[in-house]
C-alpha positions in Angstrom: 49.5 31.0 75.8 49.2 33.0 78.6 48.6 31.2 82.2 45.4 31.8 84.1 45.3 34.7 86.3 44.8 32.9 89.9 42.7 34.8 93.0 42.8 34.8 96.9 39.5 36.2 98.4 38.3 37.8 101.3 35.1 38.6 102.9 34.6 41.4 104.9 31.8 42.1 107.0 30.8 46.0 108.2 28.7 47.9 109.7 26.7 50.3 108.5 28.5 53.8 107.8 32.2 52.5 107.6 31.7 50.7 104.1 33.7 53.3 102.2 36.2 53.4 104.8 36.9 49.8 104.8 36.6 49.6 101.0 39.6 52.2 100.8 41.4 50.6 103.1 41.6 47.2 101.4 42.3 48.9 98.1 45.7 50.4 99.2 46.4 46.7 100.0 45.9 45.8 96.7 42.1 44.4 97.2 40.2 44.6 94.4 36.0 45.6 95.1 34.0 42.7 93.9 30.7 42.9 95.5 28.6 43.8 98.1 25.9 42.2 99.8 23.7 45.1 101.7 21.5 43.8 105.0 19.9 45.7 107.6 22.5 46.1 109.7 25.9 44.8 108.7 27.2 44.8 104.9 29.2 42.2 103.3 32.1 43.2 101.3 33.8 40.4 99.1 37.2 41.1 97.5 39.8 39.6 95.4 43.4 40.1 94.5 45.9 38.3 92.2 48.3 35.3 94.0 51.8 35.9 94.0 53.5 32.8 93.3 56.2 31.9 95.4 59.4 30.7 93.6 61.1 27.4 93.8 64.5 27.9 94.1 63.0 30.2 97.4 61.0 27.5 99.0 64.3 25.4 98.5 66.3 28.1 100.2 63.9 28.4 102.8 64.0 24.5 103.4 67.5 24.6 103.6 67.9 27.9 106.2 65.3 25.9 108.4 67.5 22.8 108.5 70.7 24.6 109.7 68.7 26.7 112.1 67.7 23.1 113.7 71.2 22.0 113.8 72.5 25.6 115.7 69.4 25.7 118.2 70.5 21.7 119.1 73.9 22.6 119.4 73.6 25.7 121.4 70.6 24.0 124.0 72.9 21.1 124.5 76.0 23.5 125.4 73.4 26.0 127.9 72.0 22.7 129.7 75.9 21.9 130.5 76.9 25.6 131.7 73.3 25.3 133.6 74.7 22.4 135.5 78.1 24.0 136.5 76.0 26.9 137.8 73.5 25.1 139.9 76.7 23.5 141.4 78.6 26.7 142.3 75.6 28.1 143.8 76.6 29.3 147.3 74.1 27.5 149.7 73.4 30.6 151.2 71.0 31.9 148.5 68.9 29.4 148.9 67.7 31.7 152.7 67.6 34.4 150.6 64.2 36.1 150.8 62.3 38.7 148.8 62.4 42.2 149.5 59.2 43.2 150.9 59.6 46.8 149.0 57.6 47.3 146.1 60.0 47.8 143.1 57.8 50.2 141.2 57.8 53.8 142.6 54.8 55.7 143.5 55.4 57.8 140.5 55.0 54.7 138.5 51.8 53.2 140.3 50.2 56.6 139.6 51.2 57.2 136.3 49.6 53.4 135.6 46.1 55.0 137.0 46.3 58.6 135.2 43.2 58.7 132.6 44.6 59.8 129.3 42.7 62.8 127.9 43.5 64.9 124.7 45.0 67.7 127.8 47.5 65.5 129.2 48.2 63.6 125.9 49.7 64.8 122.8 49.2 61.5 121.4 45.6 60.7 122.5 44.9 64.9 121.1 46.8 63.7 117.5 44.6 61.1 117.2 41.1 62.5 117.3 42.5 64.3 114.5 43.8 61.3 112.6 41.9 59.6 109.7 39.2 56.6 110.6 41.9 54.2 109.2 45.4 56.0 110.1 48.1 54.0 111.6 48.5 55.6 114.0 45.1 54.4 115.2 46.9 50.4 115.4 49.7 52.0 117.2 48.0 53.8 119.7 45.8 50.8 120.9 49.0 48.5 120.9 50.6 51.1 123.3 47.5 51.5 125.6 45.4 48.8 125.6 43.8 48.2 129.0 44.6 52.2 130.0 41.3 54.5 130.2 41.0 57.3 128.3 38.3 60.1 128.6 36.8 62.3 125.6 34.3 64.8 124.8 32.1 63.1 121.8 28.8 61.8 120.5 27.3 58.9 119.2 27.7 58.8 115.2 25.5 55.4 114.9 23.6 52.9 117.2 22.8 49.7 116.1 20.6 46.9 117.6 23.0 43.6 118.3 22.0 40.8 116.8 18.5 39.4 117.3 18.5 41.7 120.4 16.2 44.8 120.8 17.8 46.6 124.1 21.4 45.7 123.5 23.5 47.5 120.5 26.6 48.6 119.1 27.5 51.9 119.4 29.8 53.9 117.0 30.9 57.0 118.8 33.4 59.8 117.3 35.1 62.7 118.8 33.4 66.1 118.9 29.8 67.5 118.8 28.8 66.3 115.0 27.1 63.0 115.5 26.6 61.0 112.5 28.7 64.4 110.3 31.6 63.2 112.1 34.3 63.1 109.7 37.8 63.2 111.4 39.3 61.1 114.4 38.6 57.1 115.1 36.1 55.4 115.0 35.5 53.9 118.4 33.2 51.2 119.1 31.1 49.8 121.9 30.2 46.2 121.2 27.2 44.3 122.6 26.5 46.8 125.2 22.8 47.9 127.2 22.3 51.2 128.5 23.0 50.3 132.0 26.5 49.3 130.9 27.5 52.5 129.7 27.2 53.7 133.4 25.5 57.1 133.1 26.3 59.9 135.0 25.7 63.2 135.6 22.7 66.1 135.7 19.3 65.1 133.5 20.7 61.0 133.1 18.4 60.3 130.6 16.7 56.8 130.4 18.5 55.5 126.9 20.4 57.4 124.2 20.6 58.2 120.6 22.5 59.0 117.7 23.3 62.2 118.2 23.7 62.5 121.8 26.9 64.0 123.5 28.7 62.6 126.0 32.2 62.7 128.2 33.0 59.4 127.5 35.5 57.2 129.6 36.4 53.9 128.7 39.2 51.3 128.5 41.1 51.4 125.6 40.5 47.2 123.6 42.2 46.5 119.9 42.2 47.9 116.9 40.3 46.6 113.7 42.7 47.7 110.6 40.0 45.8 108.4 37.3 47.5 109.6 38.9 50.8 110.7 37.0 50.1 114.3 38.7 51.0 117.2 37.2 49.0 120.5 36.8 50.2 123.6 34.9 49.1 127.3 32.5 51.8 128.5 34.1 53.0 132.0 31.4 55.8 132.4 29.6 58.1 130.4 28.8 61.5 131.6 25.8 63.6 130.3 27.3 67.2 129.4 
């Protein structure tokens, strides 16, 4: 008799235009596509893959390598609070006058570089990744690297979306280029929860709200990355009509 075939689940929710992304995603993790529930707005995606047992003669070794970790970390926090001690005792008396330097330790070359706005000119990276698929890697890596940095592109909004029960705040789905909602290539950025005011237009002709469609320079700070979702966050800085 064969045993029964055990599930985890997970429940995914989208928004509208990035089902098939997310859907491909969590099959190369070895999700299986159950269902999906379709509102006006968001979608809910519910998938499934088979648990993989976990072995008993590995959850005893596991036990056992925890156990003599707890014996070495004792040992070895016992000997450092000893040679703490003899430290604190040899300590010249003089060091305790010693005052900081009032010189900055990071250069000037440094405090600019943390200000630079990365665009696709200055940035081989940030230029590699408006080429990069919606759910690349390199996506993840790129917003552990620069989160909290501003970056600067020419795009347009692919989709715009009321938030919630709200009627003048939405989320905004923006992609890199001229295409609008035929965007294809490069990340998906997202502004969350955001009004018109926040997006901070600039420029000639501002116009009084915007629309799918519409292109934009857009500056913002770069937030996290989504690998479920293939949504990449970001905090509008400006947005500059062009």
């Amino acid at each position: 008799m064969t045993d029964e075939i055990k599930y985890e689940y997970k429940t995914v929710q989208t928004v509208r235009g990035t089902d098939g992304l997310v859907i491909s995603k969590m099959q190369k993790d070895g999700w299986e596509f159950v269902e999906q529930s379709q509102g006006t707005l968001r979608s809910t995606l519910n998938f499934r893959r088979p648990k993989k047992p976990v072995p008993w003669p590995l959850i005893g070794a596991g036990a056992a390598v925890l156990v003599i970790l707890a014996i070495v970390i004792g040992t070895a926090t016992a000997l450092s609070g000893g040679d703490e001690k003899r430290d604190r005792t040899a300590k010249p008396a003089a060091a305790a006058s010693e005052k900081p330097s009032a010189t900055p330790t990071s250069t000037a070359a440094e405090s600019a570089a943390a200000v630079d706005v990365i665009t696709p000119e200055n940035s081989a990276e940030f230029a590699a990744l408006l080429k990069a698929d919606t759910c690349d890697d390199a996506n993840a890596n790129f917003a552990t690297k620069y989160e909290g940095r501003t970056i600067a592109f020419n795009g347009s909004i692919v989709d715009m979306t009321p938030h919630g029960d709200y009627e003048t705040r939405y989320d905004l789905l923006l992609g890199a280029g001229d295409k609008g909602p035929k965007t294809t290539v490069g990340p998906a950025f997202k502004y969350e929860d955001v009004n018109v005011v926040e997006l901070k237009l600039t420029g000639k002709d501002v116009p009084a709200t915007v629309g799918v469609g519409d292109k934009f320079r857009f500056v913002a700070e770069v937030g996290d990355f989504n690998a479920v979702q293939c949504l990449f966050h970001l905090t509008p800085v400006s947005t500059d009509t062009r």
